[in-house]
N, C-alpha and C positions, 0 to 999 in steps of 0.2 A: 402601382399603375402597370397592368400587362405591355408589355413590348413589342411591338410588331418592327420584323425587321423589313426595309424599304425593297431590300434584294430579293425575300423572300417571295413579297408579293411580284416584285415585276418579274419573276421567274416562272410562276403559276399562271400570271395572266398570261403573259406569252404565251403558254401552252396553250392553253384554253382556245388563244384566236387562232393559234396555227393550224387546230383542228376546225375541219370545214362543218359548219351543221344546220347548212341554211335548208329550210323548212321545204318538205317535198313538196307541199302545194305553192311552194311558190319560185318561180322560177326554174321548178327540177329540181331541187335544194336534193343534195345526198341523206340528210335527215339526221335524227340526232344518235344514232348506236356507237360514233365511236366516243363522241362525250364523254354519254351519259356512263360509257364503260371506264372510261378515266376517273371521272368524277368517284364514280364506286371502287374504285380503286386506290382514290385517295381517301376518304373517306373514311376506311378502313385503315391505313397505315396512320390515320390520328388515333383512332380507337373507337370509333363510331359503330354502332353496330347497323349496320348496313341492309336494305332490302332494295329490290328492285318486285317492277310490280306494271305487266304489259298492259300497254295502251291499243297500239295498231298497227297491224303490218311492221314488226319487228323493232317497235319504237318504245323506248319503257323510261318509266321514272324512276328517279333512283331520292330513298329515304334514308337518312344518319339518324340515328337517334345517338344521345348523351345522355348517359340515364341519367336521373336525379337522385340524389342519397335520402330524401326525405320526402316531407308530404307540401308539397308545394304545387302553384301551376304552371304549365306547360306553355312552352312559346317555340311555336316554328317559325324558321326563317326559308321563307319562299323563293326560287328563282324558276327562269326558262332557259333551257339549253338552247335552243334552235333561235335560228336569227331570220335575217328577211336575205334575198339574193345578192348578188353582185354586181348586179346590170349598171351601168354607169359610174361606176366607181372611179376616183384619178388616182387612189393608190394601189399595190400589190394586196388585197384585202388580204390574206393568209400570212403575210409575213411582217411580221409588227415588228415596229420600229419605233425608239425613244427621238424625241426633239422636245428637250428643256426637260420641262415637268410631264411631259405629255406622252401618252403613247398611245398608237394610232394601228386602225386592224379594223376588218368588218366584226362586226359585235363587242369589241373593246368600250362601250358606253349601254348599249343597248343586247345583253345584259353580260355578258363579261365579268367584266369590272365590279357589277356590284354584287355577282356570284363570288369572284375571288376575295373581295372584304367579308361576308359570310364564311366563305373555309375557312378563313385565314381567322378569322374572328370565333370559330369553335375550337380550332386547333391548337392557337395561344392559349384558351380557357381551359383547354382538358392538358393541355403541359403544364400548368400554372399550380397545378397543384389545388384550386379552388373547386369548391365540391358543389354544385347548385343543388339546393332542393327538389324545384321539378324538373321535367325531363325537357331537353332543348334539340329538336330537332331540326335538320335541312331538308328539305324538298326541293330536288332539279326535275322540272317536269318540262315535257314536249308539248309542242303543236298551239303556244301560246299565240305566234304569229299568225294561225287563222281560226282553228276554232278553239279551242281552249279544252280539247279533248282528254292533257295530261294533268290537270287540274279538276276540270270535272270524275277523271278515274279515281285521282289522291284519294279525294273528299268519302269516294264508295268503304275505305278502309282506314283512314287516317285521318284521326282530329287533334285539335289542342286545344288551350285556354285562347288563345290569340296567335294571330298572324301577320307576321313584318316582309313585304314585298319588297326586292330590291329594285324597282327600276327604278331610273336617273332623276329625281327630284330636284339634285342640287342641296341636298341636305334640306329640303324641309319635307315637314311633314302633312302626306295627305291625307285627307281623313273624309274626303268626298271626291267622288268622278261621274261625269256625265254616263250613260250609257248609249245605245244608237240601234237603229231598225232600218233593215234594207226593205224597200217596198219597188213594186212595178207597178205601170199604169199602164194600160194598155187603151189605145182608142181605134174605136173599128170607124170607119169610111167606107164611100161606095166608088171604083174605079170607073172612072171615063176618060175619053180622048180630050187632050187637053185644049183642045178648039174647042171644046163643048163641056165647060166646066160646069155648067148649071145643070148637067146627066146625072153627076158623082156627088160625091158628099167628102170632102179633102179632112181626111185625118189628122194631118200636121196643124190646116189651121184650128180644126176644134184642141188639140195638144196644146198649142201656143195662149186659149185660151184660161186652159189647167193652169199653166206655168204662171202667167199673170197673177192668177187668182193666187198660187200656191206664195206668189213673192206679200199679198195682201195677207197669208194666215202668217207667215214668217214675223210681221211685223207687229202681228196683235202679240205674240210671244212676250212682248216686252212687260205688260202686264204679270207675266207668269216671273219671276227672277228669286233665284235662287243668291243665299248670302254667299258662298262660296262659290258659285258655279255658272253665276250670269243667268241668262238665258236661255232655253233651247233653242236649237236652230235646225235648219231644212237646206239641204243643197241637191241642186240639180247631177249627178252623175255620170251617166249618157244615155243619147237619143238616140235613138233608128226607126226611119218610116220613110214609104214611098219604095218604088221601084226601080222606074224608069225615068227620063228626060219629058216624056209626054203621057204621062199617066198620072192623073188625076190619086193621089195617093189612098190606097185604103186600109192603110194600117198607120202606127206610129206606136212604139213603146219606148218608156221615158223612167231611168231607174235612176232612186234618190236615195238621198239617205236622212233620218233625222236624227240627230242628238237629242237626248232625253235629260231632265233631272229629277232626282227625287218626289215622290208627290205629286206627280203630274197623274191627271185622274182621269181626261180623255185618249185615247188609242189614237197613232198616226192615220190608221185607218181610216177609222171614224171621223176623224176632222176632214179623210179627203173625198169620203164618203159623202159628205153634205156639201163639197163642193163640186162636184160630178151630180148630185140630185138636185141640186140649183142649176146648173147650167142645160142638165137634161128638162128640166121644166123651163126654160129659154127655148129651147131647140129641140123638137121633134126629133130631128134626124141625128139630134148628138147621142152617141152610144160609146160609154168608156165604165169600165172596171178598174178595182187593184185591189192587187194582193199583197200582204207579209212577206218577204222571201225568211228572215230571217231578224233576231234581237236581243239585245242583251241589254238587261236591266243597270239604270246607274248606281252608286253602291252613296253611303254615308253613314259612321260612327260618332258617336257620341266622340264632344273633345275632352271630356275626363276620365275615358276611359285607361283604364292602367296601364296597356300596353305604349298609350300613346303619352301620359308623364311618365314612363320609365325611358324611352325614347327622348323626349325632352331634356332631363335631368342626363342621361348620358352625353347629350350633345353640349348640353352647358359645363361638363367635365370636361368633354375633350376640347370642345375649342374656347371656352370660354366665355362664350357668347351664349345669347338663345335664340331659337330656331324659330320660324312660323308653321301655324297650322294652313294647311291652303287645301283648296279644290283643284283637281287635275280635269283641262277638258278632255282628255282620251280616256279609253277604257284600259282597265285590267283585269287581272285574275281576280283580286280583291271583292267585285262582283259576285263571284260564285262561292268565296268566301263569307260572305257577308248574309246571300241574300239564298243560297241553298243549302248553307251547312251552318247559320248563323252562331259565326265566329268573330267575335270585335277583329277587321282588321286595318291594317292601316299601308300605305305608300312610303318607301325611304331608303336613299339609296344615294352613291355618289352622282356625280355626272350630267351635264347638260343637256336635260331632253332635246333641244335644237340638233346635235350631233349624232342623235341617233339615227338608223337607216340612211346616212347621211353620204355623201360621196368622198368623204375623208374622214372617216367616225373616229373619233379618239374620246379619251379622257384622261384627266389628270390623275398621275399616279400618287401624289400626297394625297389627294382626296380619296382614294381608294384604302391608301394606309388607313388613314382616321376610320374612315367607315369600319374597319375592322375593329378597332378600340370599340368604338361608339356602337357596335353590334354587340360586343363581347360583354360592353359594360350595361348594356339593355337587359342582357340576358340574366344579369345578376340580379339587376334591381326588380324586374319584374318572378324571375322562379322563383329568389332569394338563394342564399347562399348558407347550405349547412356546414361546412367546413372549412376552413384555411391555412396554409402550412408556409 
């Protein structure tokens, strides 16, 4: 059984959080260069051979390869360096601190943590003297927190047989995620003096009537359900319309977002399309559009896929137990894995998604050990293993 020592990891993770690498686009984040230049710097001193490989504006991913001594397949192990801001936080977010089993730090859950079970998890394996047949790569890549830009670049150069995602699952395994579509509505109105509201044509209330309707398509959803992943869903985002205190409003736009699953064969559009063509054949004077801003497709793999019983079977080594297969409602990278470079890949990682972006983010540092085992012992059972000493 490889060894992971407890000190080692809580010494790497620390680093990791005390380096600040919340995401430019959000909040001003400083971004990820001094990471991703640590990361590549450890990386190397296991014996990784190392690439980096730019994304944008001075932001780059950094790849480990472990070669394989034979002819086996290939399994990377995925993370994000860059995190979400600091706004509202009640801890010192940079300066991580232990209490019990727990340690706590902006990005210590989301993803941290289940980047340092990954290092820590190739580094034991290439001390250990054990040889894998194929080659077992990391990728730390940027910009995961808004558009997935250092992920989408990987995929232009780097592939594998399968792909294992660290975010915070809580140990299980996911093997489907919803996706989602940012769309606008736009409704045009005619402006009048609000003593003479019958001059104008009020934008908000034709909006107000989208909204309604839109809470009626929501509901037909239920028909549509997903084994893993429920339903899709529709939420309202925000509003703006109107001008003044006495003006008859003649705008409103209204930005939403929907959740997707698998298999879904109508476009958000489309459905809001025929409900703006219904309501426009109610009302003359009702005049609204919408567009797409923006979407990412939901991801789902087969549950017999290899990557995801070697995953299993490690988990039932290390802790003795076994694991579930589940659906995540959020997105990941796993998406453009899956569904642009068609790669089996899957979700798994320490950490309770509820903590992440969280105002006191932490995760447990036993569960981060194991993840290291349980990554290290994945990577056997699925390359295979040509040597042992």
């Amino acid at each position: 059984m490889l060894k992971v020592e407890r000190e080692d990891v809580i010494s790497l993770l620390r680093k990791l959080i005390k380096i600040e690498s919340a995401n430019p686009n959000i909040e001003g984040g400083t971004g990820e260069a001094e990471i991703s230049n640590f990361i590549a710097d450890h990386l190397e001193t296991i014996g990784m051979e190392v690439y980096t490989q730019d994304v944008i504006d001075d932001r780059f991913n950094v790849i480990g390869i472990l070669r394989g001594e034979g002819e086996g397949p290939s399994l990377m192990l995925n993370g994000h360096t860059d995190t979400v801001g600091t706004k509202g936080m009640t801890i010192d977010p940079f300066e991580p601190f232990l209490e019990n089993d727990n340690i706590h730090g902006r990005g210590s859950c989301d993803m941290k943590g289940p980047l340092t079970g990954m290092i820590t998890g190739v580094n034991v394996l290439a001390r250990s003297g054990i040889k894998l047949k194929g080659d077992l790569l990391i990728s730390a890549v940027v910009d995961e927190e808004y558009k997935s830009r250092g992920t989408e670049r990987l995929i232009q150069e780097y592939c594998s047989d399968a792909v294992i995602i660290g975010e915070p699952t809580d140990f299980k395994i996911g093997i489907a995620h919803k996706g989602f579509i940012w769309l606008e509505i736009e409704v045009r109105g005619k402006a009048a003096h609000g003593s003479v509201p019958e001059k104008g044509v009020d934008a908000i209330v034709n909006m107000a009537k989208i909204v309604s309707s839109l809470s009626i398509l929501e509901k037909s959803y239920a028909k549509k359900k997903h084994d893993l992943l429920g339903t899709p869903n529709i939420h309202m985002s925000m509003i703006k319309g109107g001008s003044d205190w006495s003006i008859i409003p003649d705008f409103c736009r209204l930005k939403l977002e929907k959740r997707t699953i698998p298999g879904e064969t109508s476009t958000a559009a489309d459905e809001i399309n025929q409900i703006l063509n219904k309501l426009s054949k109610e009302d003359p004077l009702f005049n609204a559009n919408v567009k797409q801003i923006f979407e990412r497709q939901p991801m789902e793999i087969a549950s017999d896929e290899a990557v995801v019983k070697s995953l299993m079977l490690a988990f039932r080594k290390i802790r003795g137990t076994d694991t579930r297969l589940v659906g995540e409602p959020y997105w990941t990278d796993a998406s453009i894995f899956v569904n642009n470079a068609s790669i089996p890949t899957c979700i798994f990682g320490p950490g309770d998604i509820s903590f992440a972006h969280s105002a006191d983010e932490l995760i447990k540092i036993s569960d981060v050990v194991d993840s290291a085992k349980i990554y290290a012992l994945a990577a056997q059972f699925f390359c295979g293993v040509a040597t042992s000493h």
